[in-house]
N, C-alpha and C positions, 0 to 999 in steps of 0.2 A: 675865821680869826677875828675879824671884828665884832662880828655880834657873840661870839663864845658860846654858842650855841652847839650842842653835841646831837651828831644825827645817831640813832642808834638802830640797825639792821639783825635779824636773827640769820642764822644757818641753820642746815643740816647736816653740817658736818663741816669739813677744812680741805676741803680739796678744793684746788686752783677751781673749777671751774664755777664751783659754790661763792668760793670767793669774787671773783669777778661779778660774778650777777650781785651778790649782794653791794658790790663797791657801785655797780653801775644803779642799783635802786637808791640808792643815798645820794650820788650825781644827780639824778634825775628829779629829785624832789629840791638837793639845791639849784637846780637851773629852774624848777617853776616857782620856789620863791625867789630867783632872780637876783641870786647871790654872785658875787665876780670869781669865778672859778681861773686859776693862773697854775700853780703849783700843787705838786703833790707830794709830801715827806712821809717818804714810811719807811720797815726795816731793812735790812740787808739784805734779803734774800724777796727778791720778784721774778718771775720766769717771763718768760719773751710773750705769751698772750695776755699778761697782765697789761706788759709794758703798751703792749699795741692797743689795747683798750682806753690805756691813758693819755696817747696819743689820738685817739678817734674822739675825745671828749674836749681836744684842744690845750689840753695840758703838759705841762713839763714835768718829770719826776727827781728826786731827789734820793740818794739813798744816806740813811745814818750807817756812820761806822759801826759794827759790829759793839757790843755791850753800852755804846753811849745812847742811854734812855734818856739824858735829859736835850738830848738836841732834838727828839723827835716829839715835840707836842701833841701829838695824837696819846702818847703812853701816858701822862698826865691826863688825858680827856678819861682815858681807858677807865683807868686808875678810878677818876671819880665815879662815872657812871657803874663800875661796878660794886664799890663801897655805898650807892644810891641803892641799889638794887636787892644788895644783902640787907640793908636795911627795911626793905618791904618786904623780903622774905622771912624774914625773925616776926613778923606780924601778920602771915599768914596762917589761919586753920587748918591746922593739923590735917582732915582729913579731904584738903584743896588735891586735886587729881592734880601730879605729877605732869601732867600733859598739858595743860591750861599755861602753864608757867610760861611760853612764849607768845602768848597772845598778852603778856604783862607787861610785856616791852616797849611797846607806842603809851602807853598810860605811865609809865616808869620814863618815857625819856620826855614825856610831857610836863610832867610833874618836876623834874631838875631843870627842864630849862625855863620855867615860871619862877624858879627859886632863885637861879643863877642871873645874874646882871649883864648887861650889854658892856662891851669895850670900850665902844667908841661913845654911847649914850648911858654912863653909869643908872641916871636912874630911871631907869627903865630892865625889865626882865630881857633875854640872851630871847625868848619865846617873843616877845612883842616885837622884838628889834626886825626879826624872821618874818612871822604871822599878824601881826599886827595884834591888837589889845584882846586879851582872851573873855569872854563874856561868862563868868561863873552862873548868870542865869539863862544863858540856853543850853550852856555845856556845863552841869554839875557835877562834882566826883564823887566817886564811892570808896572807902578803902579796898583795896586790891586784895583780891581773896579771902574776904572775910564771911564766916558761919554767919547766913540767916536763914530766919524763921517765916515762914510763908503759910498764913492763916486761910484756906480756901474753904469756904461753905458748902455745907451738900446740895442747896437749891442753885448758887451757883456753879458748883460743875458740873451740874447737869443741863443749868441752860448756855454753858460753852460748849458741853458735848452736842447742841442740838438735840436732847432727847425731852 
């Protein structure tokens, strides 16, 4: 909540137990950046190995009322990172394999929290507040799933093949 930083997790699918691992890989990376983990708000509906997993991380849980989305600030996080998301997909190459697209994920929730500002530290990024100051020259970016052209020589692939 204070740095507004959005952690983002892929699945394989929606079953509780999918769930849970992913809940506990997003915990687990805020406890090594060393974030104060206290509460947790999510929907109405959690089954009793969620609850005890949130319970094992030290936490309290919270349930929103059934249809009330704006009491649960995680639907607002949801919300953006997915309108983030769709927008690097409109800017994707056509013929980007289907299957690549969850490996977009860390580079997509990278990208929104360098953009997004801190709470408590407006100027500064939601990413700096987290990880500290991003270095664009040891970590450069590429646009995500973008057609390129890859010029290889015949002398040199042959002294890659070793022949």
């Amino acid at each position: 909540m204070d740095a507004k930083y959005l952690f983002a997790e892929t699945m394989k699918n929606k079953t509780d137990s999918e769930r849970i691992h992913a809940y506990q890989k997003i915990i687990d990376r805020m406890k090594r950046a060393k974030l104060g983990l206290r509460k947790y708000v999510l929907d109405n509906e959690i089954s009793k190995a969620y609850k005890a997993r949130i319970a094992l991380n030290g936490m309290t849980h919270e349930l929103v009322p059934p249809g009330n989305h704006r009491q649960n600030i995680a639907e607002r996080g949801i919300q953006t990172f997915k309108s983030h998301v769709i927008s690097i997909a409109s800017r994707v190459s056509d013929d980007c394999p289907i299957r690549l697209w969850c490996q977009f994920v860390p580079q997509a929730e990278l990208t929104l929290n360098l953009l997004r500002q801190s709470n408590i530290t407006p100027n500064i990024s939601a990413f700096a507040h987290v990880h500290g100051h991003h270095d664009y020259m040891r970590h450069p970016f590429a646009p995500i799933g973008c057609a390129v052209a890859v010029e290889i020589h015949s002398n040199q692939a042959i002294e890659e093949r070793g022949i």
